[in-house]
N, C-alpha and C positions, 0 to 999 in steps of 0.2 A: 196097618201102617200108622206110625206116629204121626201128628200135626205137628209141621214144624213152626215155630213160632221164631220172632225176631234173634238175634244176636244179643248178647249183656256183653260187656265193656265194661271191668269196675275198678272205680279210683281206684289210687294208691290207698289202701287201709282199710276198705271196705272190703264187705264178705257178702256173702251168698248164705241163707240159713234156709234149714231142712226138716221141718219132722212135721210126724201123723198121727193116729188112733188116740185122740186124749178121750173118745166116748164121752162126751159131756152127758150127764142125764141119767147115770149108772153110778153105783148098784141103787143110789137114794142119791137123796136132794144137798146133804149137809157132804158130804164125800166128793159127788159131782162140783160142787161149789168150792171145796178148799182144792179141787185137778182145776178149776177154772182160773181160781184169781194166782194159783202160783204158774198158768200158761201164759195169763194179764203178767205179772211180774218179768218172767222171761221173754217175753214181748219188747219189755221196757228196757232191759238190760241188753238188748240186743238193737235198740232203734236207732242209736246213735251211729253203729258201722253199718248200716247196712241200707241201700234199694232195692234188695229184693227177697222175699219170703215167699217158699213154697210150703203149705200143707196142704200134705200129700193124703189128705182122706178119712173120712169115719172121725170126721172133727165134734159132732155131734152122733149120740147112739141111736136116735130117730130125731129126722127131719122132716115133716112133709107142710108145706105151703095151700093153705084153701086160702082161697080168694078172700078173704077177708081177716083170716085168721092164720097165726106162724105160733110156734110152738112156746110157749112161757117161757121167760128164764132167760140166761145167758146174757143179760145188757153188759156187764163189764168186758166181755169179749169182744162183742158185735161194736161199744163204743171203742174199746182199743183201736178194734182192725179200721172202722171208720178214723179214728184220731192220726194211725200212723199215715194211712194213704191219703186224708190232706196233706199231712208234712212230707209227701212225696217218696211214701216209701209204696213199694208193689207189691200185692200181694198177691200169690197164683193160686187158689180155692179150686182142690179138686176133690170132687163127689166120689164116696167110696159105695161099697156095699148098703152101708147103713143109713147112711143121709142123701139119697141119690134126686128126692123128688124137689129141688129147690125149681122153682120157674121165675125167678129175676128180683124175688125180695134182697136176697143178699148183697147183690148187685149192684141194686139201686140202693136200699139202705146202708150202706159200707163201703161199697166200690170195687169189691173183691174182683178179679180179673178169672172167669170160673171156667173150667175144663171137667168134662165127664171121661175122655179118652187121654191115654199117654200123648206126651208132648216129646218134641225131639226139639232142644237148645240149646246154641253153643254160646260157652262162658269162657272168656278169655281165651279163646281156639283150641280148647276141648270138647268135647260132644257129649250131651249129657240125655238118657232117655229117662225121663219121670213118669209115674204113674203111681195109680192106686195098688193098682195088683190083681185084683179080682177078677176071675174070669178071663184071667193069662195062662196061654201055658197048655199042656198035654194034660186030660182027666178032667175030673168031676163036671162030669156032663148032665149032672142033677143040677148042680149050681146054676151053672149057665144056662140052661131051660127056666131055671125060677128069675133070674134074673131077665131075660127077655121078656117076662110076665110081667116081673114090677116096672120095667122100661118102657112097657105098653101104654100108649096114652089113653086106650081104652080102662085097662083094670087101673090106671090113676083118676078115671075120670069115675070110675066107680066108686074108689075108695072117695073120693072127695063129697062123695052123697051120704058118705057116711058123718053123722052128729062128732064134732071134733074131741069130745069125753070119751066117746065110745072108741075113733078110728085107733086117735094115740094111744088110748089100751090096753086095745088089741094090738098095735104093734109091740109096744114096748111087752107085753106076754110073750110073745114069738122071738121077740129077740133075747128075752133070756132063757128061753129054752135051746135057743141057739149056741151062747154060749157054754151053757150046761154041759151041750152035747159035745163041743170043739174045744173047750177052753183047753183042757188038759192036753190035745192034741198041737194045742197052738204052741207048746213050750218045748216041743221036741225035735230036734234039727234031723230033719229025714237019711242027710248024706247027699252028697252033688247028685248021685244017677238019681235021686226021686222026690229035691226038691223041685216043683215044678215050673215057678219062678227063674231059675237057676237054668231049666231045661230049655225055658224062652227065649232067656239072655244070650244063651250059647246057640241058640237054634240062627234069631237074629243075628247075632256075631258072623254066620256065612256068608251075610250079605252085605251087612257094612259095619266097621268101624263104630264103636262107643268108648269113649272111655270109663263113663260110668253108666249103670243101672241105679237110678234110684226108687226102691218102691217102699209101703207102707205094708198094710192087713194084713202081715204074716206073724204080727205080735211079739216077735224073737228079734232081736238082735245079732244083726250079721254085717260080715264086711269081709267077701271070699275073691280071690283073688282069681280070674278067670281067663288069665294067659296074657301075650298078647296086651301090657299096661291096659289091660280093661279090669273093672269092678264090677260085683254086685254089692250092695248096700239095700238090706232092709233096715226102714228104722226102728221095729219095734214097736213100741206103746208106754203111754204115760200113766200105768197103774204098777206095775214094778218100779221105774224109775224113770223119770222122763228126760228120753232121749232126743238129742237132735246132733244133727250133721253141717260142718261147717265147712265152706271151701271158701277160701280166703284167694281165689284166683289161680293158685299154683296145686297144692294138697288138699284134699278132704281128711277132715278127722270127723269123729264122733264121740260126742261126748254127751255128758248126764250136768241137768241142770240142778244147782242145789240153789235155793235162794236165802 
């Protein structure tokens, strides 16, 4: 079950902004850095309409927090999202697959407003269900066993004993063997009966009312129409082109940022 979270209310001219998966820290350092300062960019060009921002997950490609030490990199980000939320914009930071071991650096250094599980929000008196995506859904019963692994505060408290040269690594080896194995799988729209995203929304749909589904980590771009004025919306990923989702109070569109 979702956490429901407060009501948004927004002026006349303000919007609601939506997107995920920019994998910060992939494939290299010079690549990750020009998907950072043009997410910094649309940041910008987006601050002036808006109180509230959700990314929806996998914002970084590994993230893990020891106690003294957070992962290199990424200041123009981290001081953006701190710069807009003093000027009183919100930002809902939710943990995907890939970045899930944060414990309150971001929080306190930035202000980020941070969710591990789907949230249920209503925006101007429609209902909106957001999540990462991961470990939703009917199948991949592998995934979800690894995942309860890395969610274990034992095997975090394990990897935290590990030298921070050696742990990040080790992950960042794993996660491209990851997507090695998925990438090509990540680009191809299964069909309603078996995407399983899809199978969630309509599952949930028996019970209550959404008008939208927003999630991230399926890498594809979607926006399928599910009966009943309800939506799914995947947003995609920002290595083909970087998408995000706008609801201006009444319509969602989606659209590609060019800067």
């Amino acid at each position: 079950m979702a956490l429901k979270i407060n009501d948004i209310t927004l002026e006349p001219g303000m919007n609601v902004y939506f997107a995920s998966d920019f994998h910060l820290g992939i494939p290299n350092k010079e690549n990750s850095l020009q998907r950072e300062k043009k997410l910094v960019q649309w940041l910008e060009s987006i601050e002036k309409t808006t109180r509230h921002v959700f990314l929806v997950g996998d914002i970084f490609d590994f993230w893990f927090e020891y106690k003294t030490v957070v992962p290199r990199g990424y200041t123009r980000l981290l001081g953006k999202l701190a710069s807009m939320i003093d000027n009183g914009v919100k930002v809902y930071y939710f943990t995907g697959n890939h970045d899930m071991w944060t414990f309150g650096y971001l929080e306190e250094e930035t202000g980020v407003t941070l969710y591990r599980e789907p949230i249920e929000v209503k925006i101007n008196q429609q209902l909106f269900y957001i999540g990462h995506g991961d470990g939703l859904g009917p199948g991949d019963q592998g995934y979800k066993f690894i995942k309860k692994v890395f969610a274990s505060p034992v095997s975090q408290w394990l990897f935290a004993r590990l030298h921070p040269n050696f742990g990040i690594g080790l992950a960042n080896f794993w996660s491209g063997k990851s997507r090695q194995a998925n990438g090509p799988v990540d680009e191809i729209f299964k069909g309603e009966d078996k995407e399983w995203l899809m199978i969630y929304c309509k599952e949930l749909l028996q019970q209550k009312h959404y008008d939208y589904f927003i999630f991230g980590h399926r890498h594809l771009l979607i926006d399928c129409d599910l009966g009943n004025n309800s939506r799914y919306i995947n947003l995609g990923d920002w290595f083909k082109q970087s998408n995000y989702a706008i609801y201006n109070g009444i319509n969602l569109q989606l659209k590609v940022f060019e800067n």
